[in-house]
PDB file of N, CA, C and O in Angstrom:
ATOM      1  N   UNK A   1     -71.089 -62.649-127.486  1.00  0.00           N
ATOM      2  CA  UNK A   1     -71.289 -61.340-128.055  1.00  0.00           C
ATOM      3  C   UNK A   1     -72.338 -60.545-127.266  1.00  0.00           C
ATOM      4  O   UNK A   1     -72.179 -59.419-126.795  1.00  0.00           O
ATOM      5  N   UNK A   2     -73.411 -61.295-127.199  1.00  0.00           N
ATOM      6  CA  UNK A   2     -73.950 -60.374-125.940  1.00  0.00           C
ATOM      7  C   UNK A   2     -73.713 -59.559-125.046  1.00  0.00           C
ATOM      8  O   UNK A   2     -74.086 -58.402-124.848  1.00  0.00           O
ATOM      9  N   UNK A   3     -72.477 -60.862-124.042  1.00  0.00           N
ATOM     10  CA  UNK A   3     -72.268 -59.936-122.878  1.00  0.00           C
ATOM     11  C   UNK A   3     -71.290 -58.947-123.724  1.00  0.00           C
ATOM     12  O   UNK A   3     -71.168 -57.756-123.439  1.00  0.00           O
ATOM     13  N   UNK A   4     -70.909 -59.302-124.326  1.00  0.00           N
ATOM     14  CA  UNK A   4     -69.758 -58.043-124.880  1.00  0.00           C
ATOM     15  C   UNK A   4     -70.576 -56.289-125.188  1.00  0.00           C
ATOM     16  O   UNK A   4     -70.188 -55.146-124.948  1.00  0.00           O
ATOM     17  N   UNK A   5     -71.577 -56.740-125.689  1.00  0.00           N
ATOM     18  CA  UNK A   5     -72.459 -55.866-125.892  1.00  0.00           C
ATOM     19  C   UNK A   5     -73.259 -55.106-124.898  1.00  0.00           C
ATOM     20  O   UNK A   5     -73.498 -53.900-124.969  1.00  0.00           O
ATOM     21  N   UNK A   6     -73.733 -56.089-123.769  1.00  0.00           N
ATOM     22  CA  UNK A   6     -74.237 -55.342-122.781  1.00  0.00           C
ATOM     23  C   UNK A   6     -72.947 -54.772-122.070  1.00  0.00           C
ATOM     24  O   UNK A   6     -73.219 -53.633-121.689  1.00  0.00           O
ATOM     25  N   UNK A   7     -71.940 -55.036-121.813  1.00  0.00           N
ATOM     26  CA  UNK A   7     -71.268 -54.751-121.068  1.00  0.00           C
ATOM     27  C   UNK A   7     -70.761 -52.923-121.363  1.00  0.00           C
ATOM     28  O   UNK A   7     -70.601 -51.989-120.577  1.00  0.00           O
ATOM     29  N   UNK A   8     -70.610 -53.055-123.126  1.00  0.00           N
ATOM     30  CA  UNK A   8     -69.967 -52.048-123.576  1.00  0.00           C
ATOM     31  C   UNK A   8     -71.244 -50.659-123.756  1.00  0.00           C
ATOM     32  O   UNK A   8     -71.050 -49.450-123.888  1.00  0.00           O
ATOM     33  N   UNK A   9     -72.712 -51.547-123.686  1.00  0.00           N
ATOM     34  CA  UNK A   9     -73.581 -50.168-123.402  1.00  0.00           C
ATOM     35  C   UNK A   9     -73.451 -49.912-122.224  1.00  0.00           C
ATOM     36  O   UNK A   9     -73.611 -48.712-121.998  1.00  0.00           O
ATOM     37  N   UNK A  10     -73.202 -50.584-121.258  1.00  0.00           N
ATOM     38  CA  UNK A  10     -73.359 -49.967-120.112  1.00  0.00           C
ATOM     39  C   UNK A  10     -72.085 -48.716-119.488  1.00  0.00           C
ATOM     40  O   UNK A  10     -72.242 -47.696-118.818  1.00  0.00           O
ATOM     41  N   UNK A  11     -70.903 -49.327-120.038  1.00  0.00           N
ATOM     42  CA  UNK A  11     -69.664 -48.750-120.035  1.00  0.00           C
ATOM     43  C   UNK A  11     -69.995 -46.883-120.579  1.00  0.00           C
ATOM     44  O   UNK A  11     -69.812 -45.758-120.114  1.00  0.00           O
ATOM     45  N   UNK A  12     -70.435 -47.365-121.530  1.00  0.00           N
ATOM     46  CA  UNK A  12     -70.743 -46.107-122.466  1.00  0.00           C
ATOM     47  C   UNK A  12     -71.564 -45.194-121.684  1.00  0.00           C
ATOM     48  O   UNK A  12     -71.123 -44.085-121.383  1.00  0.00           O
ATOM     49  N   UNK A  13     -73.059 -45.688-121.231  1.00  0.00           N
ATOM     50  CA  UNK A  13     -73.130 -45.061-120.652  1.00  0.00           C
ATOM     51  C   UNK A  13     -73.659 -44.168-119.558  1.00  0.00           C
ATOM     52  O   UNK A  13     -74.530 -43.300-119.508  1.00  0.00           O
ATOM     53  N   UNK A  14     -72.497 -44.897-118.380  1.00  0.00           N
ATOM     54  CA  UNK A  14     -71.868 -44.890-117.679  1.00  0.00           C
ATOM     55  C   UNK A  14     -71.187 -43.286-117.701  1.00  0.00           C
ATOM     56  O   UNK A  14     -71.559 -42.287-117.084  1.00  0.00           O
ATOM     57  N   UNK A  15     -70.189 -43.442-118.541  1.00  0.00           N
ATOM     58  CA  UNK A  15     -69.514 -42.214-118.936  1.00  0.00           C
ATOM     59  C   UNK A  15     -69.963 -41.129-119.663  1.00  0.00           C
ATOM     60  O   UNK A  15     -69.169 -40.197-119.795  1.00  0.00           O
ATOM     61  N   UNK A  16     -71.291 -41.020-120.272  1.00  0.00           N
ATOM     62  CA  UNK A  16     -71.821 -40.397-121.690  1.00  0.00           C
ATOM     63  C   UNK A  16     -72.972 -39.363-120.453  1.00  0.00           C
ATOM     64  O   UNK A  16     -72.956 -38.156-120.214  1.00  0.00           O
ATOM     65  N   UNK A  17     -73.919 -40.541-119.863  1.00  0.00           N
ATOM     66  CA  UNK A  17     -74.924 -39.652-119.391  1.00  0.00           C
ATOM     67  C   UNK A  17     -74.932 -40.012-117.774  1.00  0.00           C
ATOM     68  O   UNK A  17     -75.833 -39.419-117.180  1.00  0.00           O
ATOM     69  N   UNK A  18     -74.217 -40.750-117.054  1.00  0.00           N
ATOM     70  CA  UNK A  18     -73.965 -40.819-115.779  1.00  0.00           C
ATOM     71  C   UNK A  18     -72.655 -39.980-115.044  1.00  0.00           C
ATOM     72  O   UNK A  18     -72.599 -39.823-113.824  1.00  0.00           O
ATOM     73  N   UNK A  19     -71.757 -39.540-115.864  1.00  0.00           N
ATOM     74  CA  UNK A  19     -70.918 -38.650-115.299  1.00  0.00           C
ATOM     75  C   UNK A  19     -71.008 -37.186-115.332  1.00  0.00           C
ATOM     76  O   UNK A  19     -70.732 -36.429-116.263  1.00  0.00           O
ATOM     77  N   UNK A  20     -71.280 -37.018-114.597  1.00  0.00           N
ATOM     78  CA  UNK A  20     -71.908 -35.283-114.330  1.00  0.00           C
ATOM     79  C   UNK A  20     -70.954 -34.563-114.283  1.00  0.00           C
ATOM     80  O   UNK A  20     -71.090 -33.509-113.662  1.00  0.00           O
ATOM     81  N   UNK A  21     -69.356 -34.935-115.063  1.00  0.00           N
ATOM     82  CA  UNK A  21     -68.717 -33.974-115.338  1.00  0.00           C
ATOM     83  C   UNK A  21     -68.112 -34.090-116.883  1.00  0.00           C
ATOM     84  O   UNK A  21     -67.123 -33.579-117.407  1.00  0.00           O
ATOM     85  N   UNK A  22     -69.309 -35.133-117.464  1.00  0.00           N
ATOM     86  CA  UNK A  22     -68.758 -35.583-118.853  1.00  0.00           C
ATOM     87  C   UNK A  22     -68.965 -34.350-120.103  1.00  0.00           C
ATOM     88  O   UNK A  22     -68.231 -34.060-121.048  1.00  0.00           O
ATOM     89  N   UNK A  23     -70.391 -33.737-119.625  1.00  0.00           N
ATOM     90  CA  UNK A  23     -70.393 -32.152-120.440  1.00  0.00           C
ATOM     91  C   UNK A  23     -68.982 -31.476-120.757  1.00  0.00           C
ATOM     92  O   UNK A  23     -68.221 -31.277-121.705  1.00  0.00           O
ATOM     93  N   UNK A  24     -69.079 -31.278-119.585  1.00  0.00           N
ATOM     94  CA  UNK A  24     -67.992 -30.303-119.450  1.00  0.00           C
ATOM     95  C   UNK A  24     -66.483 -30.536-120.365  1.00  0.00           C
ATOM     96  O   UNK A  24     -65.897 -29.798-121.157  1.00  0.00           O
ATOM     97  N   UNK A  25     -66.130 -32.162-119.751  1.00  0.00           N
ATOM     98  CA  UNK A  25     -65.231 -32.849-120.221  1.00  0.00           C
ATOM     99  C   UNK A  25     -65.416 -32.629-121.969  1.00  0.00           C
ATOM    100  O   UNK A  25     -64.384 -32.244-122.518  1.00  0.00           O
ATOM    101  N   UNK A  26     -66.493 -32.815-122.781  1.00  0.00           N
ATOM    102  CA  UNK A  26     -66.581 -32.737-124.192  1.00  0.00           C
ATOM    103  C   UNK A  26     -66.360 -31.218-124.923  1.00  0.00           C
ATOM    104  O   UNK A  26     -65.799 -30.862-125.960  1.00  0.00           O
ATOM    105  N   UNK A  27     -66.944 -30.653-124.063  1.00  0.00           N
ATOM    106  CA  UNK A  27     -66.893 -29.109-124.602  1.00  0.00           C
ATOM    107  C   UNK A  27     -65.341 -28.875-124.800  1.00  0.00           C
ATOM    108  O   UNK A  27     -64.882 -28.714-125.931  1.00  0.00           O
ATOM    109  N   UNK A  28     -64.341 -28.856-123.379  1.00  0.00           N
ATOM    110  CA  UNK A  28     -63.695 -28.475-123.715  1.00  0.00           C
ATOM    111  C   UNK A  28     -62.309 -29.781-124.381  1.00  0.00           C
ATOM    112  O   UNK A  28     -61.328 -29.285-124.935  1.00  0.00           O
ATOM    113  N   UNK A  29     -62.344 -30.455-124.324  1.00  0.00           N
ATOM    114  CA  UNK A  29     -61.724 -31.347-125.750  1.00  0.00           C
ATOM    115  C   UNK A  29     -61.966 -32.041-126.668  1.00  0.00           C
ATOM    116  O   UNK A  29     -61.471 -33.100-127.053  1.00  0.00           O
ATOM    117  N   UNK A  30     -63.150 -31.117-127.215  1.00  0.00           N
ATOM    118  CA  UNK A  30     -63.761 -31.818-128.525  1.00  0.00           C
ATOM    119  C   UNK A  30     -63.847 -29.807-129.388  1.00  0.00           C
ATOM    120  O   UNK A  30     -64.296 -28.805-128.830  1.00  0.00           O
ATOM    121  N   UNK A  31     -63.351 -29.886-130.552  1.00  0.00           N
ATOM    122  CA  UNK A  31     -64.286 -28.720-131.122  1.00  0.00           C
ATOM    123  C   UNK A  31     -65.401 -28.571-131.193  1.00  0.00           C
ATOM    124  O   UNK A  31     -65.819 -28.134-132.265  1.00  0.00           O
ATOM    125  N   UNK A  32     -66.418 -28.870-130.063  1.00  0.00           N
ATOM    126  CA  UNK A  32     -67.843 -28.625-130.444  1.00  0.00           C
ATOM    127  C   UNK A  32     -68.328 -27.474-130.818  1.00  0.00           C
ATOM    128  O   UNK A  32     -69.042 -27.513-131.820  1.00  0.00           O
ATOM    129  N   UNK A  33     -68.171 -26.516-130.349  1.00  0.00           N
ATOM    130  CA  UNK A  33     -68.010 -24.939-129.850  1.00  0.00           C
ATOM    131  C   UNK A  33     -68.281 -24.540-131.525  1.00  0.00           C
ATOM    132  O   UNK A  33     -69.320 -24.265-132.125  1.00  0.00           O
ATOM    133  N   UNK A  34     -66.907 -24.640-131.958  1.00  0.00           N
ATOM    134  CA  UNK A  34     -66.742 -24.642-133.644  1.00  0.00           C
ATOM    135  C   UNK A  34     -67.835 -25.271-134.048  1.00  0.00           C
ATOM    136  O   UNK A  34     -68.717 -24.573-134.547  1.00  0.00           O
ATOM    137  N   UNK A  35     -68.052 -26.763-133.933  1.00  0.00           N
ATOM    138  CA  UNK A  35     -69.129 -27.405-135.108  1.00  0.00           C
ATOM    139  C   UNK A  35     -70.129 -26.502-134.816  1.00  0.00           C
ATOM    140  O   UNK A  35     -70.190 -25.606-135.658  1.00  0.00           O
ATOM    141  N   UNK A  36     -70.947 -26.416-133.910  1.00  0.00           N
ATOM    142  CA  UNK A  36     -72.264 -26.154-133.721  1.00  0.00           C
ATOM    143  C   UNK A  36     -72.317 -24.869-134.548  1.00  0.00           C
ATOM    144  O   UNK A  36     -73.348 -24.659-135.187  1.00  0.00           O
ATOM    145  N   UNK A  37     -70.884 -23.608-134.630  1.00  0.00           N
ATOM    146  CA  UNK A  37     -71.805 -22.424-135.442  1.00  0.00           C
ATOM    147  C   UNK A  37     -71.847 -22.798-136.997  1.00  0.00           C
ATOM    148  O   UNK A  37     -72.470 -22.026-137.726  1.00  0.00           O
ATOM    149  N   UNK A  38     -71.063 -24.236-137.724  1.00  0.00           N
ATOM    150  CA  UNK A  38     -70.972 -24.112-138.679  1.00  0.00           C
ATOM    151  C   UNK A  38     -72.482 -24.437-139.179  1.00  0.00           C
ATOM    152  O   UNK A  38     -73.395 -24.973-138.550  1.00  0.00           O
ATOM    153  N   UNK A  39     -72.458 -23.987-140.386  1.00  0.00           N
ATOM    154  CA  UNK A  39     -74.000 -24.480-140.836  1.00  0.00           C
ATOM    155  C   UNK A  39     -73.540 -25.470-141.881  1.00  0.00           C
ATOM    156  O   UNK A  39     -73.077 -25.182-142.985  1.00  0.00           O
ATOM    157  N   UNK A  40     -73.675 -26.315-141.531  1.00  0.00           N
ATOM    158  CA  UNK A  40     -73.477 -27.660-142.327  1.00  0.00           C
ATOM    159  C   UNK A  40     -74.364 -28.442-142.734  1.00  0.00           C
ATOM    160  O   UNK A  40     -74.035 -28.861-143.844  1.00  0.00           O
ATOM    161  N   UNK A  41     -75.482 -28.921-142.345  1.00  0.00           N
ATOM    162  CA  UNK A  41     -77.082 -28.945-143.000  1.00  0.00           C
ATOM    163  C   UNK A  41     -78.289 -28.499-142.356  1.00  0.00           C
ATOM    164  O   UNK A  41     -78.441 -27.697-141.435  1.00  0.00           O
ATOM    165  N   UNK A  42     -78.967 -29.053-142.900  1.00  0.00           N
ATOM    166  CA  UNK A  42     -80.462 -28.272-142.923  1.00  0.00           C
ATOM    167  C   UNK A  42     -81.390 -28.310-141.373  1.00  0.00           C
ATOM    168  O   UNK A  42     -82.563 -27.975-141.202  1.00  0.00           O
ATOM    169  N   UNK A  43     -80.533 -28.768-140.503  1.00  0.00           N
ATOM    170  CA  UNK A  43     -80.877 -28.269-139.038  1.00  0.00           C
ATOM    171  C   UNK A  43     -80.204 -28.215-138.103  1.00  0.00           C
ATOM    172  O   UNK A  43     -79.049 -28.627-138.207  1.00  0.00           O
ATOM    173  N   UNK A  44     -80.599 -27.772-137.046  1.00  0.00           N
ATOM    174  CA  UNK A  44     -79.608 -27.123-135.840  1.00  0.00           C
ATOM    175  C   UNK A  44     -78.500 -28.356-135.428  1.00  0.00           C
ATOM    176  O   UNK A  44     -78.623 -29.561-135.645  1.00  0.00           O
ATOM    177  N   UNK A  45     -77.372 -27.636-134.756  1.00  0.00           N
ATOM    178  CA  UNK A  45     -76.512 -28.727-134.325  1.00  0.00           C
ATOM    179  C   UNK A  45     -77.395 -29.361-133.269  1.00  0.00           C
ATOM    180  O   UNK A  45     -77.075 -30.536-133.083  1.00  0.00           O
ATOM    181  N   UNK A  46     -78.469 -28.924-132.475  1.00  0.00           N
ATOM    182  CA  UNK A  46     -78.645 -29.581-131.299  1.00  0.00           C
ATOM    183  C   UNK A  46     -80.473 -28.552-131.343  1.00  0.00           C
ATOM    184  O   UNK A  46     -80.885 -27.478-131.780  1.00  0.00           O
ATOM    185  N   UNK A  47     -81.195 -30.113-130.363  1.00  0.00           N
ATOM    186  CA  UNK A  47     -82.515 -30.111-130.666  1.00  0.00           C
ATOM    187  C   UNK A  47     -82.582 -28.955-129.379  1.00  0.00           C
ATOM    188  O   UNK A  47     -81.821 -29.128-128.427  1.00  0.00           O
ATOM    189  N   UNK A  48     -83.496 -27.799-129.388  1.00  0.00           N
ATOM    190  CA  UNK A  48     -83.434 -26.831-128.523  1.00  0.00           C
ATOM    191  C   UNK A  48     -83.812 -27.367-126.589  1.00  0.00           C
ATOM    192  O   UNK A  48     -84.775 -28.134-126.610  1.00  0.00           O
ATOM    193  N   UNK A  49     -83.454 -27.206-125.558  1.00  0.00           N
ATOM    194  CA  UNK A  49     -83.773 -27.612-124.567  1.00  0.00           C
ATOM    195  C   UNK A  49     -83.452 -26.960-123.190  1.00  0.00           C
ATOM    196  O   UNK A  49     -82.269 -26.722-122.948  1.00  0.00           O
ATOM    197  N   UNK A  50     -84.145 -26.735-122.518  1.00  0.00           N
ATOM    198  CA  UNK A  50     -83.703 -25.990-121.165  1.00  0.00           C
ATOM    199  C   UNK A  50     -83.353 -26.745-120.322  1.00  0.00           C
ATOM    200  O   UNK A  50     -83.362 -26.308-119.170  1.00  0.00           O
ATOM    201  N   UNK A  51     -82.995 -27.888-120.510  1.00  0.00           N
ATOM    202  CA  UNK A  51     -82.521 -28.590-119.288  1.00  0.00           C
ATOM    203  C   UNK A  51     -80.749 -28.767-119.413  1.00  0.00           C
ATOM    204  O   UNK A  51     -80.424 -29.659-120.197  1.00  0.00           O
ATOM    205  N   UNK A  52     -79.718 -28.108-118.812  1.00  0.00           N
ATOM    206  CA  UNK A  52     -78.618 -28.705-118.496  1.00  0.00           C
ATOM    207  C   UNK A  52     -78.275 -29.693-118.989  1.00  0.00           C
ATOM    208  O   UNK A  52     -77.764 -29.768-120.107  1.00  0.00           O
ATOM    209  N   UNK A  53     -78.494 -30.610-118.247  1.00  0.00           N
ATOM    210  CA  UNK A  53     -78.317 -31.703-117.794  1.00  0.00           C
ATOM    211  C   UNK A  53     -78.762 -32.890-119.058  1.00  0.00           C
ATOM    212  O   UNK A  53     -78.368 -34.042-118.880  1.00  0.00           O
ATOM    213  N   UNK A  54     -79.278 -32.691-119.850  1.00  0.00           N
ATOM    214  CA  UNK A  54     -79.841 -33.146-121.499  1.00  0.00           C
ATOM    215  C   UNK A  54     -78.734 -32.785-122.615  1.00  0.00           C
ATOM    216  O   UNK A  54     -78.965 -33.153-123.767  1.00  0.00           O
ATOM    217  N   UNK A  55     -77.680 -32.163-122.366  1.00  0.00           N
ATOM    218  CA  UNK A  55     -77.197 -31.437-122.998  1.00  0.00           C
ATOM    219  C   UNK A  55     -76.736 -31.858-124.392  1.00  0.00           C
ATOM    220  O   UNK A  55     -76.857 -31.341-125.503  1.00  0.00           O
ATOM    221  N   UNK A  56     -76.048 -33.208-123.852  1.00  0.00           N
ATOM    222  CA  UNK A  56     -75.679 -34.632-125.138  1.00  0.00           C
ATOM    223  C   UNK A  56     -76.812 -34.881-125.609  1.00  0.00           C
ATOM    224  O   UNK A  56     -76.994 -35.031-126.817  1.00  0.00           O
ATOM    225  N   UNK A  57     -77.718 -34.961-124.748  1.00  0.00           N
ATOM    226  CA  UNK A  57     -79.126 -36.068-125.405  1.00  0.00           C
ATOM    227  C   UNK A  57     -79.630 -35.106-126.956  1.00  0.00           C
ATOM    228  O   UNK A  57     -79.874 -35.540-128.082  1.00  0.00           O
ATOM    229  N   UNK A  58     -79.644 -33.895-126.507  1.00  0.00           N
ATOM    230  CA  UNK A  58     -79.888 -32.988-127.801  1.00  0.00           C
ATOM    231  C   UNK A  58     -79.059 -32.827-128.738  1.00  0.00           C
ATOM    232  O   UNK A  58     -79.531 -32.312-129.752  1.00  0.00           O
ATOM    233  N   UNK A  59     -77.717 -33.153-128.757  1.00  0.00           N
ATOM    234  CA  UNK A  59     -76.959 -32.779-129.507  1.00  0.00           C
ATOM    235  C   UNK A  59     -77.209 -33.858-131.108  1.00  0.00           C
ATOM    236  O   UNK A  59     -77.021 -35.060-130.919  1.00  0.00           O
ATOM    237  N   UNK A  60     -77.410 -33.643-131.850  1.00  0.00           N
ATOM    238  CA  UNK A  60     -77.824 -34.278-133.255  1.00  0.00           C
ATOM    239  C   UNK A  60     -76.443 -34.977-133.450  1.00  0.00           C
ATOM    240  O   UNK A  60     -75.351 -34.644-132.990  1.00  0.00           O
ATOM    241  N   UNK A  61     -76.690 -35.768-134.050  1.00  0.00           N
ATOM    242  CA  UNK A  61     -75.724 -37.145-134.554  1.00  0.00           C
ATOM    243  C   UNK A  61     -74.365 -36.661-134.882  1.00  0.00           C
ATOM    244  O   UNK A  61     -73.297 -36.662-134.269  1.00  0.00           O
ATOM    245  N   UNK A  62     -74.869 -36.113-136.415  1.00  0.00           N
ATOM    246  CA  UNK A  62     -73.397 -35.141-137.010  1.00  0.00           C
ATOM    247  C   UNK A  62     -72.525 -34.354-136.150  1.00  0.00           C
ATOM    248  O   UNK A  62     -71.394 -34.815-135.994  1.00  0.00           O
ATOM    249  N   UNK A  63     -72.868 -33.036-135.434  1.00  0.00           N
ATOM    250  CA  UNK A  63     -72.004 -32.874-134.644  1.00  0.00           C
ATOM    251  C   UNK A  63     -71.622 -33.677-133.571  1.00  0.00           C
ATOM    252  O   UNK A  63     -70.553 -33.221-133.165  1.00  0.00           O
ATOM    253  N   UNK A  64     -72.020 -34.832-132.779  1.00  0.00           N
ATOM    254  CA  UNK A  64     -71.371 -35.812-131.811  1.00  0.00           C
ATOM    255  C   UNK A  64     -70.108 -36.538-132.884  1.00  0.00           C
ATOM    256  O   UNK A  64     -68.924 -36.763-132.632  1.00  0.00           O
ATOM    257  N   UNK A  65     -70.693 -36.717-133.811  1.00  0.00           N
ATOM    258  CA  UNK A  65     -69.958 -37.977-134.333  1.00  0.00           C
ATOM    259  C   UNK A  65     -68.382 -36.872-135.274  1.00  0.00           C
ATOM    260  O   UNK A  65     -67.391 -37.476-135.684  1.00  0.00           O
ATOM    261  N   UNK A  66     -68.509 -35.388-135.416  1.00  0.00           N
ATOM    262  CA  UNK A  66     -67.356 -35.001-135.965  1.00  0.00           C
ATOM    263  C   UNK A  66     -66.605 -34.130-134.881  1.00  0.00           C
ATOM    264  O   UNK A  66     -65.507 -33.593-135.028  1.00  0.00           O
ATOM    265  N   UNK A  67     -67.368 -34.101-133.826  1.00  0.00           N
ATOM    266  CA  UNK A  67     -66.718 -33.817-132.535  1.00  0.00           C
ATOM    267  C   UNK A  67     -65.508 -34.812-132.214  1.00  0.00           C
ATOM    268  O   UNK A  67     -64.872 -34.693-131.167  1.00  0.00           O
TER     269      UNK A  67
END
């Protein structure tokens, strides 16, 4: 179970925060766009940030996970 485990964080990501075209890839086939204006609770879809490149890292749980 371990290696199963290390294997599958690394897989993850691999694809999540090592592919520098994975942004892009989510925006446009995921409704994020939509979640983020809904106001669905009591804070922002995503923690505020000027970096690009952070873009997932900010994004709050709820909208990743109904994306």
């Amino acid at each position: 179970m371990d290696g199963i485990a290390r294997d599958s964080r690394a897989t993850y990501r691999a694809l999540v925060y090592d592919d520098p075209q994975f942004v892009q890839y989510f925006q446009l086939a995921t409704p994020i766009d939509v979640i983020q204006r809904m106001e669905i609770s009591s804070r922002p879809a995503s923690r505020p940030s000027g970096d690009p490149h952070s873009e997932i890292e900010q994004l709050r749980a709820i909208p990743w996970v109904f994306a």
